[in-house]
N, C-alpha and C positions, 0 to 999 in steps of 0.2 A: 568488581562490577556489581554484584549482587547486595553486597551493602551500599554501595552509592543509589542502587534502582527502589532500594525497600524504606529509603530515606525521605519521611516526609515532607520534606522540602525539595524531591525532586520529580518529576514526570520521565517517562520513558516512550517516546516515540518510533511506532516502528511503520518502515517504510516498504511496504509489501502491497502492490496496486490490486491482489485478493480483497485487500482488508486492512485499510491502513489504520493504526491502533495506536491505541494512546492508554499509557497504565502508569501506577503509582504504587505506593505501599498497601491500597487496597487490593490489587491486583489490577485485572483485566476496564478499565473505565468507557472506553468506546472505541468503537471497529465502523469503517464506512469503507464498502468496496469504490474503486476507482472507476464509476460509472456518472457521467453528465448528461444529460437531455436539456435540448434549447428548449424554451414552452414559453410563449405569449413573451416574447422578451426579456425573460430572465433564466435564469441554472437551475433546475432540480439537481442535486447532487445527493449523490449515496444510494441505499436499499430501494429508495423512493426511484430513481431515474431507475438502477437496474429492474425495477419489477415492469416497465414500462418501456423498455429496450426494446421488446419484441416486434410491440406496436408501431414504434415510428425508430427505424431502425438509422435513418439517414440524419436525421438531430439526433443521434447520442455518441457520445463519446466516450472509449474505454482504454485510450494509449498514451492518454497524456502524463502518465507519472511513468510509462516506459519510455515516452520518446518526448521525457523534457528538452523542451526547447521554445527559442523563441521567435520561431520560424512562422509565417501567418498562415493560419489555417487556411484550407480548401474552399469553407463554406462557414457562415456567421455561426457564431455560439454565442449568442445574447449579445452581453458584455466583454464576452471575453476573445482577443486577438489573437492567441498563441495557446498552445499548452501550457506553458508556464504559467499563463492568466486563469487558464482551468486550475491548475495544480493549486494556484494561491486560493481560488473560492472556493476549491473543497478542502484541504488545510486547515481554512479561516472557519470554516464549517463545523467541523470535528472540535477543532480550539475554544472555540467555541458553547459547543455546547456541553464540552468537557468540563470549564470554568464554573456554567451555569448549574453543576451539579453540587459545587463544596465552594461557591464565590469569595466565601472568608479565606478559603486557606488554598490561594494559588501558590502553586510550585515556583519557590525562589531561580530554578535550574532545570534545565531539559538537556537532555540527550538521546541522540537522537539514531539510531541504526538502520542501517542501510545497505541495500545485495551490493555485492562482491563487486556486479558486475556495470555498476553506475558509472558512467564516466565523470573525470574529473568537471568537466563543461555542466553538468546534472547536478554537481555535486556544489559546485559555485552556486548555482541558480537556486536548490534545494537552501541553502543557507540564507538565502536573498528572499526569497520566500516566506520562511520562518520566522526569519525579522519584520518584514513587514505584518506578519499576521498575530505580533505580539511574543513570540516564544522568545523564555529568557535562553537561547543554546549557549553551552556551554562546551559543547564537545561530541561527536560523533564518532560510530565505531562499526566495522561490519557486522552484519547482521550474524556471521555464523561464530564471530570470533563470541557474540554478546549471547548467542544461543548455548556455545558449548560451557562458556564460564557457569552456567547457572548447574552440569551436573559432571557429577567425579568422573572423571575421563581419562585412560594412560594411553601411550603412544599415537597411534593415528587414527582420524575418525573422521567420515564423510558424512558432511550435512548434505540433505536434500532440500529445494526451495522449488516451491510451485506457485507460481504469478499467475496471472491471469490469460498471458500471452508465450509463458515458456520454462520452461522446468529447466533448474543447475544444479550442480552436486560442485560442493566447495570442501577442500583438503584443508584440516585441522591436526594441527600434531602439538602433544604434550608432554615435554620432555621437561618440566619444573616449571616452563612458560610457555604460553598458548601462542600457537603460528599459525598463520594462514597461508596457504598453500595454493596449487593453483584451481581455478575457477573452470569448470565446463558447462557449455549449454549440450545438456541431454537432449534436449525436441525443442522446435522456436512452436510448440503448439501447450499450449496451457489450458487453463480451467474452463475458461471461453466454448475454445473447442469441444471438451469433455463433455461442456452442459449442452450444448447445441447436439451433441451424439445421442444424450440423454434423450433431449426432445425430439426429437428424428424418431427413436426407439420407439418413445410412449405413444406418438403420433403412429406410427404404424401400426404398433397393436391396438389401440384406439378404434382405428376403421377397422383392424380383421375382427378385433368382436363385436362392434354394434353397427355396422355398415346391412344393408338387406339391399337388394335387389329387385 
């Protein structure tokens, strides 16, 4: 795995709604968390919608790469119908402006990793997705099997993964060849939450020291 990922002719996609990332033999090329805001008729997508979440809390969207599907939203998102339609504009986003960094020397091959705990129905659409957004996929792999390969590891070893919406711990065993093992949701409460505890916090202390009476 490590010599296919460090191979200039490929891209390396990973699929973590934290921070969906896209790297190559340079390393790390671009990271956009899985935040949308509807605004005047089109997407903000990425740092730009998350910095802006707070504000208008009811246009944005943060679950559409957990709960791919193509089921119709609640309430309009510009252009877009479904999560799936979210998932493809922020994808096409990233791809984007990944390209626009080295345009001479696009990746012949992508692959593309993925939580444990993706269903197969996500994992269809995830592929339908990437093709229409240009990616040459060639192959996809769990995200912990593609984490562990990169360091020396014997016997058994539990990855930890923190999304946006819920923390897993995935069993990896190396007995000559890497196994995946079974998959657990630790907390259905992720990063989201964390940050929101944060601002809760800061906001409270905030008024005890400059609040007056």
């Amino acid at each position: 795995m490590s010599a296919v990922a460090n191979s200039n002719a490929t891209a390396f996609v990973t699929i973590n709604d934290a921070g969906i990332a896209i790297s190559d033999h340079r390393g790390l090329c671009e990271t956009s968390p899985a935040f949308a805001l509807a605004e005047n008729g089109s997407l903000v997508l990425g740092d730009k919608a998350k910095t802006s979440a707070r504000l208008n809390p009811r246009a944005t969207y943060n679950r559409f790469w957990q709960q791919l599907d193509q089921e119709p939203l609640n309430r309009p998102a510009a252009q877009a119908q479904s999560h799936a339609d979210i998932a493809y504009f922020h994808l096409k986003d990233i791809w984007q402006r990944y390209l626009a960094e080295d345009a001479e020397n696009a990746p012949e091959e992508v692959l593309i990793a993925v939580p444990s705990y993706m269903p197969k129905t996500a994992l269809a659409l995830l592929l339908g997705i990437a093709k229409s957004c240009g990616l040459p996929v060639v192959g996809m792999v769990e995200s912990a099997v593609a984490a562990t390969s990169t360091v020396q590891t014997q016997g058994s070893s539990l990855l930890l993964d923190i999304s946006l919406h819920q923390a897993t711990s995935t069993e990896i065993s190396n007995t000559g060849e890497l196994r995946l093992g079974s998959t657990e949701i630790l907390s259905k409460q992720g990063l989201v939450k964390l940050e929101d505890f944060w601002v809760q916090m800061i906001a409270k202390q905030f008024l005890q020291e400059t609040r007056f009476d």
